[in-house]
C-alpha positions as CSV (number, residue, x, y, z in Angstrom):
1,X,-2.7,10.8,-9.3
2,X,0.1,9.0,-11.7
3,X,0.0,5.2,-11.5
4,X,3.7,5.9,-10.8
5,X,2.8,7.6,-7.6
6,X,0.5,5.3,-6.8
7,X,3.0,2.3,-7.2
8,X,5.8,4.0,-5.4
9,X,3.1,4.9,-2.5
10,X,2.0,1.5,-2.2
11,X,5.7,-0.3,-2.1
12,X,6.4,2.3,0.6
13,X,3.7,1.5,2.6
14,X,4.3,-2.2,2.5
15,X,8.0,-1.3,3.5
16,X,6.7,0.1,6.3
17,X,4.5,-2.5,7.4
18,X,7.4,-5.2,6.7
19,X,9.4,-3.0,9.0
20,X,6.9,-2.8,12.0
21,X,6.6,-6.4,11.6
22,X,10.6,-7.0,12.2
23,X,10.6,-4.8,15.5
24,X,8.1,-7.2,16.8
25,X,11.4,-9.3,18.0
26,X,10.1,-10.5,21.6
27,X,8.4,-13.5,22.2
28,X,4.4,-13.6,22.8
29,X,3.8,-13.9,27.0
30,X,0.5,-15.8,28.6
31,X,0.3,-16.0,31.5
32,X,-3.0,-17.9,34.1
33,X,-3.1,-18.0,37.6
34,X,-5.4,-19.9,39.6
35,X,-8.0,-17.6,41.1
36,X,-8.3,-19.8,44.4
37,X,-4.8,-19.8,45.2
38,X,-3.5,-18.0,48.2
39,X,-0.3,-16.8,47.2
40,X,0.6,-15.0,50.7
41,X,1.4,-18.4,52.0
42,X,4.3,-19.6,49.5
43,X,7.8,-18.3,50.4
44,X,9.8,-21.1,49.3
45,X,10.5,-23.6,46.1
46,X,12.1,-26.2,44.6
47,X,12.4,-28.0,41.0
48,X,10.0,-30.4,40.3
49,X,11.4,-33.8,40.0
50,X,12.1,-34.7,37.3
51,X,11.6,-31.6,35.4
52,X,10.4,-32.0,31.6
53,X,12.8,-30.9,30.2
54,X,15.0,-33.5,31.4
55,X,12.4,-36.5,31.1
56,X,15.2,-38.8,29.4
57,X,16.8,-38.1,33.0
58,X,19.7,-36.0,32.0
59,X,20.8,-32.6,32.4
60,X,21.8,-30.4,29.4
61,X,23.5,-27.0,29.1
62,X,20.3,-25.4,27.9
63,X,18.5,-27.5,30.9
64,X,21.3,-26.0,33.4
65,X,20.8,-22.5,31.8
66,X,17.1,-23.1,32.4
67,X,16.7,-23.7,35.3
68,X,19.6,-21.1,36.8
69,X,17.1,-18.2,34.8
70,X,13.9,-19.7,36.8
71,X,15.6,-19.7,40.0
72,X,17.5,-16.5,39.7
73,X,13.6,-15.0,38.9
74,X,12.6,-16.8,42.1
75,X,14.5,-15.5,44.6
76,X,14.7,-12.1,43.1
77,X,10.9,-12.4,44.1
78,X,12.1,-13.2,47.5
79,X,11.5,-16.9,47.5
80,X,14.0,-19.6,48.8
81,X,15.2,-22.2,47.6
82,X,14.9,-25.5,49.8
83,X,14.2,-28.9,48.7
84,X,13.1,-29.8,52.4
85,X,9.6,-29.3,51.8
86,X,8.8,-26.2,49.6
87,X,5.9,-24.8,49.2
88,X,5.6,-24.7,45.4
89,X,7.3,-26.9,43.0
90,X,8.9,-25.2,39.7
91,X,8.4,-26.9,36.5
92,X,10.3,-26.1,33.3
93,X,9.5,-27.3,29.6
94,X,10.6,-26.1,26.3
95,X,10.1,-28.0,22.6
96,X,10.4,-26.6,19.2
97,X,8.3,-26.9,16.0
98,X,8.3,-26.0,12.1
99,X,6.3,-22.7,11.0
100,X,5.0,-22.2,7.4
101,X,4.0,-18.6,7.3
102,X,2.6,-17.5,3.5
103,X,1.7,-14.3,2.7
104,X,0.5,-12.5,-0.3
105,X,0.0,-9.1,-1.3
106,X,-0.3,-6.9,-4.2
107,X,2.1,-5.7,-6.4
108,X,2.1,-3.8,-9.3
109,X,4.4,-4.5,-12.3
110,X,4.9,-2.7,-15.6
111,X,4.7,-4.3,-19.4
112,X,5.8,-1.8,-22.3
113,X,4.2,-1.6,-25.5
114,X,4.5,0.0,-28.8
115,X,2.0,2.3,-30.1
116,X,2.4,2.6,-33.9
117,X,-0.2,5.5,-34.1
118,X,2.2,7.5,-32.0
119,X,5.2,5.7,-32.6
120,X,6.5,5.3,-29.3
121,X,7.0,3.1,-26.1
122,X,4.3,3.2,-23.5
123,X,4.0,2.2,-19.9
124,X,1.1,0.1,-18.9
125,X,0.9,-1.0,-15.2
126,X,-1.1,-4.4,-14.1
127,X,-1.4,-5.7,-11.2
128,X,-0.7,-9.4,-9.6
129,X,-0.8,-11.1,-6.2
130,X,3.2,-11.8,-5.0
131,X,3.0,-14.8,-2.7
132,X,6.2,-15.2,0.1
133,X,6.9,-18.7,1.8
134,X,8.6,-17.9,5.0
135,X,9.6,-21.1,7.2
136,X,11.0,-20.9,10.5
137,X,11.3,-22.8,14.0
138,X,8.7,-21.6,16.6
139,X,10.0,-22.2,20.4
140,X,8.0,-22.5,23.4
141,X,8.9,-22.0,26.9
142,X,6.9,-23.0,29.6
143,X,7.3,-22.1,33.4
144,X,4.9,-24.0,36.2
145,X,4.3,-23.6,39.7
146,X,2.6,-26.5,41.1
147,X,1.2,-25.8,44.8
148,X,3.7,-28.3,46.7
149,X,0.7,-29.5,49.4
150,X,-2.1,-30.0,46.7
151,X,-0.4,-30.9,44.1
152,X,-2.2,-28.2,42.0
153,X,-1.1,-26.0,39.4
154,X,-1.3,-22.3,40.4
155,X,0.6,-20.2,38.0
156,X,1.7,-21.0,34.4
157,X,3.6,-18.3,32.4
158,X,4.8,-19.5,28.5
159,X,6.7,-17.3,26.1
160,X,6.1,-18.2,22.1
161,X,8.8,-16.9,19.9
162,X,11.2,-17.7,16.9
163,X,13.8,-19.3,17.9
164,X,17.3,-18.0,16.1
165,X,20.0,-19.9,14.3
166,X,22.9,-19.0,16.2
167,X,25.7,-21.9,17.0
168,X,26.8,-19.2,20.2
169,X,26.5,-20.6,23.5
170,X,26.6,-17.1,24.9
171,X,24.1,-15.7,22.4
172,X,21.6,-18.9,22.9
173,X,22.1,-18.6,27.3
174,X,21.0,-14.7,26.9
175,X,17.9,-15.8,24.6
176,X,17.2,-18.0,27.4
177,X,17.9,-15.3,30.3
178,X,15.9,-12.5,28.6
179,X,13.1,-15.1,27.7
180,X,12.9,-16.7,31.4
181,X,12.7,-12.4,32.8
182,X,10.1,-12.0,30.2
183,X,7.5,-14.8,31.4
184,X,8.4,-13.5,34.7
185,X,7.5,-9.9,34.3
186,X,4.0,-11.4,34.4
187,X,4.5,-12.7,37.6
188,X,2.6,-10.4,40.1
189,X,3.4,-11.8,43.4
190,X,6.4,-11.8,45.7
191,X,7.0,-14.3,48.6
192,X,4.5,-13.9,51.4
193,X,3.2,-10.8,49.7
194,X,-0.7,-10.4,50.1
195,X,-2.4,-9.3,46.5
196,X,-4.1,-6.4,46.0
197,X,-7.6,-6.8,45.8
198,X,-9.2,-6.5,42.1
């Protein structure tokens, strides 16, 4: 096989992996429940007071956006809201941090050199280690529901993603939305609903 072949086969296949990587978009869902909970019992909620994501004791727009995602999730699991003694209190935190991702992979270059003996310009390939410096902001979101009459956590769902640079409101409530449904797609249980044995 041709080092030219060779080359072109291995600059396709790192295309390819580059391009898996980038339709990896969603963030990364854990979720733990807490195996002696009973969660037949809780049919209604309420936000935990104060939340931390408002621990300076103020609201934000994000905050607000927050917490209308969590409770929208809630009740579409048939829970109620009701801050007259619910049965499980919902806690919200979010923070951001910097990322350094480096990579490096090999790559293969070409030098040209002049062969007096047959008087012509030849092609000689080497190879060398190309090393990329990626930084980025890393979000996390954080969902807790707290057993109201214990005061024990029961479930905790968190979503770990990048976090876009968009100055849209609307773009930045939707990341929040679609980040809120995916930590709740974990969520197994509906209100009063008995779980199926394991």
């Amino acid at each position: 096989m041709s080092t030219f072949r060779l080359a072109a086969r291995v600059l396709g296949l790192a295309a390819l992996v580059a391009l898996l990587a980038a339709c990896a978009t969603g963030p990364r869902i854990t979720t733990e429940a807490d195996p002696e909970a009973d969660f037949s019992r809780y049919r209604s909620f309420a936000f935990y007071s104060p939340l931390a994501i408002e621990s300076r004791g103020y609201s934000s727009a994000s905050s607000e956006r927050m917490k209308a995602a969590a409770r929208a999730e809630m009740e579409a699991r048939g829970y109620v809201f009701t801050t007259e003694k619910p049965d499980l209190w919902l806690n919200i935190n979010a923070y951001t941090q910097q990322r350094t991702d480096v990579t490096s992979m090999p790559t293969v270059d070409y030098a040209y050199y002049y062969s007096y003996r047959a008087r012509g310009y030849y092609v000689v390939p080497y190879w060398r280690d190309r090393t990329d410096v990626h930084r980025y902001t890393e979000g996390t979101l954080n969902v807790d529901l707290i057993d109201a009459s214990r005061n024990r956590l029961v479930w905790e769902g968190i979503a770990v993603g990048r976090v876009g640079r968009s100055g849209d409101a609307a773009e930045r409530g939707a990341r929040i939305d679609g980040a809120m449904a995916d930590i709740f797609a974990q969520y197994p249980y509906r209100a009063g609903m008995v779980p199926a044995p394991r």
